[in-house]
N, C-alpha and C positions, 0 to 999 in steps of 0.2 A: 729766426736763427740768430742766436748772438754774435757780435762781431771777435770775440775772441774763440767762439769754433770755429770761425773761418777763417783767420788769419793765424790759430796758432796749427804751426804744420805736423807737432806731435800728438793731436788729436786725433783719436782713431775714426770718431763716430761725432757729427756729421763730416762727409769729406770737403775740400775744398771747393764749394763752388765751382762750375764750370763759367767763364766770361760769355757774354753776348757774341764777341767777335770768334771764340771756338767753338761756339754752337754753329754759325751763320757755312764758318768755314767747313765745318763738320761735315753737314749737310749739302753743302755746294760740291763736296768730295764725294759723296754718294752720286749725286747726279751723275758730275761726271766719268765717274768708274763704273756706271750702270754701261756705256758706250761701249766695253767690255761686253759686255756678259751678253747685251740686248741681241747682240749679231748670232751666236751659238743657236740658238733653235728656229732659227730661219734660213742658215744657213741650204738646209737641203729644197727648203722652198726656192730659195732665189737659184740654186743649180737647174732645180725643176722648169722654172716658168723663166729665167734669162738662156738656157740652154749652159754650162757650163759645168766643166768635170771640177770632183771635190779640191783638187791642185789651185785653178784655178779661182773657185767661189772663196778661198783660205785666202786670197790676196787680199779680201777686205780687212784681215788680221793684218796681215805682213805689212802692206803700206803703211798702213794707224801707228802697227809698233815702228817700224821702220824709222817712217819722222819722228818720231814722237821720241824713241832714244836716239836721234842726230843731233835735234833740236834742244836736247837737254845740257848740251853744251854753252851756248847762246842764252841759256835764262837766265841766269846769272849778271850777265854780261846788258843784257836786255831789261830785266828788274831796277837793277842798282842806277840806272840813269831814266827809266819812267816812275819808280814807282812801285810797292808791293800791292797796291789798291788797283793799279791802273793796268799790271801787268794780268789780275788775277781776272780785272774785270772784259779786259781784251780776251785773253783765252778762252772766257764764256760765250763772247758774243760768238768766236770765230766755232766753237762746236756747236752751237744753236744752227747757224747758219749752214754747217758742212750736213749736219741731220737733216735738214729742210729739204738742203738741195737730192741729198740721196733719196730720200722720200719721193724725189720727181722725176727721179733718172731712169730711163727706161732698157739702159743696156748695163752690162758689169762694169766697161770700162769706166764711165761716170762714176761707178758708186766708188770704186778703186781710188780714183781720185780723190772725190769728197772723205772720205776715209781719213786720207794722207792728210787733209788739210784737218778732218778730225784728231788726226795726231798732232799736229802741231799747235793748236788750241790747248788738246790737253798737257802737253810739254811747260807752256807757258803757264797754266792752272798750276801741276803737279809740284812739280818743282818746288816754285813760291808758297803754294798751299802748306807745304810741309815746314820750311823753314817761319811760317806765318802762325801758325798754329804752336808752333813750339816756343814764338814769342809772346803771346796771347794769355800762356800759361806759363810765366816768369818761373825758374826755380823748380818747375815739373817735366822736365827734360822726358823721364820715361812713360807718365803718363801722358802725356801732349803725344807721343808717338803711338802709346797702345789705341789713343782715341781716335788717332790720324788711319792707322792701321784698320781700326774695328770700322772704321768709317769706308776704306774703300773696301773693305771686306765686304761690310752691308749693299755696296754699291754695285757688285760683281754680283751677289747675293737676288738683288732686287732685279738686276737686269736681265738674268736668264728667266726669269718669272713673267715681267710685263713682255719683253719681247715673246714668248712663246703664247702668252695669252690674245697679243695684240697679233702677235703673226697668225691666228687665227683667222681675222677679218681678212688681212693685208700684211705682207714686208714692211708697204709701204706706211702703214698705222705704226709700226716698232719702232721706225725713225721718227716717225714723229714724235710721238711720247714720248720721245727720249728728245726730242727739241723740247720740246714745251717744260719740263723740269728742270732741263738745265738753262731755259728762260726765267724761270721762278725763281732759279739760286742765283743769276744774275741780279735780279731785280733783291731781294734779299741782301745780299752782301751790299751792292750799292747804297741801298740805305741804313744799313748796320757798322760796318767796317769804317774803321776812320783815316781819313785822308792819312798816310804817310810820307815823311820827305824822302829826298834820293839821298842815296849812301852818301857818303863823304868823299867815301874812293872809291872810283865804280870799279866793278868786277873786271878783270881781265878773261880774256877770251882762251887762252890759256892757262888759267887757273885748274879750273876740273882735271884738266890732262894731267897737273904737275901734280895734283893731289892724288891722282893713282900710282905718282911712282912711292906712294908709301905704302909698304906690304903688308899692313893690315887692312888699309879699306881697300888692297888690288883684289887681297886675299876673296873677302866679305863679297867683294862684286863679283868675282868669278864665279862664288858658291852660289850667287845669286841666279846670274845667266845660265848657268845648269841645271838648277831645280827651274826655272823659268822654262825652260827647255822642254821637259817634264808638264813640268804645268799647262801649258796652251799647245803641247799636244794631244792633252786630255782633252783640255775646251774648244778644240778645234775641228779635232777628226772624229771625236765619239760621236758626234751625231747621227756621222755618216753609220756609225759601225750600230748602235741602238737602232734605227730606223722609226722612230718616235715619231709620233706629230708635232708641232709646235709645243702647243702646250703641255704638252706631257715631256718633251724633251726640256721644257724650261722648269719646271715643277722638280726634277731629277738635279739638274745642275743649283735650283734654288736650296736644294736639302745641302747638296756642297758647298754653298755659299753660309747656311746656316750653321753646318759645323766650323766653318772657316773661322766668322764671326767669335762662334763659343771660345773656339782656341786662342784665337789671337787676345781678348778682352781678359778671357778666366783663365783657363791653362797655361796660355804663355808667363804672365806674370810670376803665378804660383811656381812652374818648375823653374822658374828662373832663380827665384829665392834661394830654393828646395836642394835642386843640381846643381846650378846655375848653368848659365846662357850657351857657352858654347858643347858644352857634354851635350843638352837638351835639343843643341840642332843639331848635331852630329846623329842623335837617334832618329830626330824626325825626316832627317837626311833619305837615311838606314830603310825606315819605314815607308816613305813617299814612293822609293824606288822599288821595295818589296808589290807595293799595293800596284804601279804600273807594271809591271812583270807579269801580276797575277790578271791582269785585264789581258797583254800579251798572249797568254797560257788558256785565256777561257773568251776568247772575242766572241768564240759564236754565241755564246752562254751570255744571253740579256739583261740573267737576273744577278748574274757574280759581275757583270761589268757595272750596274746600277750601283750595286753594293761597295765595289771598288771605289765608282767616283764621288759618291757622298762620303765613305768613309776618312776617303784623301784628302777632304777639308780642312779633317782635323789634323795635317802635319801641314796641308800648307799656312794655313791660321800662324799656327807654331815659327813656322820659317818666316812670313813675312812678319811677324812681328820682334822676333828675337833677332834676323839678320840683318834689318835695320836699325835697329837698337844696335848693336854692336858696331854696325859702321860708323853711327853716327857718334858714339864713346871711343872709336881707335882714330879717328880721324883727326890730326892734327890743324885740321884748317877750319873756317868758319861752316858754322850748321849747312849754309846755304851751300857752299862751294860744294859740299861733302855729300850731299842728297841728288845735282846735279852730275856730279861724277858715278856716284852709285848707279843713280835711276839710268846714266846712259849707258853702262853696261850691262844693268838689270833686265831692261826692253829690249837688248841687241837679241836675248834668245827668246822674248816672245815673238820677235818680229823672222825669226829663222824657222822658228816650232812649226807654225802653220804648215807652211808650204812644201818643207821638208815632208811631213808628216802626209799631205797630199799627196805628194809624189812618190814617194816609198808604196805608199799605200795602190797609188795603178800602176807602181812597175812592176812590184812583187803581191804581198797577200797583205790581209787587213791588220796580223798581228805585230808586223816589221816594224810600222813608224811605234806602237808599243814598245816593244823590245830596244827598240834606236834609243827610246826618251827614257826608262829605267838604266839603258847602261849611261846616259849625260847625266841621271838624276845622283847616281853613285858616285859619280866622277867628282862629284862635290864635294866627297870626303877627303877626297885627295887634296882637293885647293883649300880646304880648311883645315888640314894638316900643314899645308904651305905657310900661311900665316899665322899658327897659331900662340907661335910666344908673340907675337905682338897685340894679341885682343883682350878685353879684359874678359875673364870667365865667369864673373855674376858682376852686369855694370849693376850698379846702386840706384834706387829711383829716386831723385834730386830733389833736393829739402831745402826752400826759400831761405836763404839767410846763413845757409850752414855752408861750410867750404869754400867761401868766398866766391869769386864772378863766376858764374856758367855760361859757360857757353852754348848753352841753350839760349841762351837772351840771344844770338846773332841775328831773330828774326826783329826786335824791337825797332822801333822809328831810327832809334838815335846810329842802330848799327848793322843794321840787316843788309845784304849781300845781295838778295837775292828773295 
């Protein structure tokens, strides 16, 4: 490949090169969003054999998200004085180890726990991952995000697959395999990724906070925490409601993750061009919340619920890739500060979805927590009506050299936050 297709960014064919360090981080992003997904089709095992009602077994969602959006506060603040290498490579260990231990835990309350500390691992991964990757790929601000995107999408994608395959043997084989990969990405990144210095001015701990009082990224995270809502009440409680086996329930949720993937990498881009960004979330909004409604309307019906939840890939694909793209273009502050305020209102409704969703679910019928998470999915429209003269409505995918500084570089050595 000649050095002038790679480096001139008006070349259609071949594309820019992908770096060593956004493959490494890529891939370190799947593992750990597999931590997602791996817990869904085991879910009614470990009800089964720890004794525990579906309320309950959803706490191993709720803690994970829990800390995990608390902690998103703190990375920032925690990065910019260790390190983007050091913060990314702590986060690995700390989920390597929380899988282990749930692997050996013989009641819920332990795995409840280890969970939590799973969130806080991937808080510290996430966070930086994002701002790290969009530095890796100088000047490609919106591909650095569809990659980032397509990568946890694959991750969620891959995890309801191995855990339902591995919950076959064992629960406790699901946590491991999902130790052992995100051992691999550890080991991977540490000898790939290169040493980074600490910020110049470390992150304040107040930062994230101050940066939601601008009402475009308050707007962007509200609409986020809503279809969130929506979201991991599907991958939460469908289990319970399909009655699947392991792997058959991971196989279902894998076909979800595959449309997810499609949308986010191919579709998102295209209608963004095409509509642009926020007309195209505002549909996929529309449609997320049509597709749980019709899961609501048809619970007993196996095969329209099956159908609903691979279908729903394809808008959530769409949302996660287009709603942070937009925050991260209306967001007045550094990449980093901007993804840490997002992601902590983004996980405040996966870390609600679960439990809520449980509990709706044994105090009245199986269709409730449905119905509950289509009217918060709609409710999205509303908050992005809220902000919307402040967003851009097709952001532009970012051309090395053209426009002067990006603020995509915020993840770089010289300036990175976080």
């Amino acid at each position: 490949m000649s050095s002038k297709a790679v480096s001139d960014p008006r070349h259609p064919r071949p594309r820019i090169a992908l770096p060593r360090a956004a493959w490494a981080i890529s891939f370190a992003t799947v593992g750990v969003f597999m931590g997602i997904g791996v817990v869904s089709p085991i879910l009614p095992s470990l009800a089964d054999e720890l004794g525990g009602s579906p309320a309950q077994v959803s706490l191993l969602f709720t803690s994970y998200m829990a800390v995990m959006g608390l902690a998103m506060v703190v990375t920032g603040w925690i990065s910019s004085r260790t390190g983007v290498r050091t913060t990314l490579l702590v986060g690995l260990a700390l989920i390597a180890a929380a899988a282990v231990g749930s692997s050996a835990s013989w009641a819920l309350g332990p795995i409840i726990g280890f969970r939590a500390g799973w969130g806080l691992g991937n808080a510290l991964f996430v966070a930086t991952a994002l701002a790290a990757i969009v530095a890796a790929m100088p000047g490609q601000r919106s591909r650095a995000i569809t990659y980032y995107e397509a990568a946890v999408g694959a991750g969620i994608a891959t995890g309801p697959l191995v855990g339902g395959l591995l919950g076959q043997i064992s629960w406790r084989a699901a946590f491991l395999g999902s130790a052992l990969l995100v051992a691999l990405s550890f080991t991977l990144l540490a000898v790939v990724l290169p040493r980074t210095p600490r910020a110049a001015e470390p992150t304040s701990l107040v930062a994230p906070f101050r940066a939601l009082a601008h009402r475009g990224l308050f707007s962007v995270a509200a609409v986020s925490l809503l279809y969130h809502l929506g979201l991991f009440t599907v991958f939460s409680y469908a289990p319970f409601v399909l009655g699947f086996s392991p792997a058959h329930t991971g196989f279902v949720f894998s076909g979800w993750g595959v449309c997810l993937v499609f949308a986010s990498v191919v579709a998102a881009p295209r209608l963004r061009g095409s509509v642009g960004a926020v007309p195209t979330v505002a549909a996929s909004l529309a449609l997320f919340a049509t597709t749980i409604a019709l899961v609501a309307v048809f619970t007993e019906n196996r095969a329209v619920v099956t159908v609903c939840i691979v279908v729903s890939g394809l808008f959530v694909g769409v949302l996660n890739a287009l709603v942070t793209e937009i925050g991260m273009h209306a967001s007045p502050v550094d990449g980093a500060t901007a993804a840490a305020s997002y992601s902590f209102v983004r996980f405040g409704g996966g870390a609600c979805a679960p439990w809520l969703a449980g509990w709706l679910g044994e105090a009245t019928t199986p269709s409730v927590p449905f119905a509950a998470a289509a009217g918060a999915t709609a409710l999205g429209l509303g908050a992005l009506a809220f902000g919307r003269k402040r967003l851009p409505p097709r952001p532009r995918p970012d051309v090395s050299g053209e426009g002067g500084p990006d603020r995509a570089t915020v993840g770089s050595p010289s300036t990175i936050r976080g």
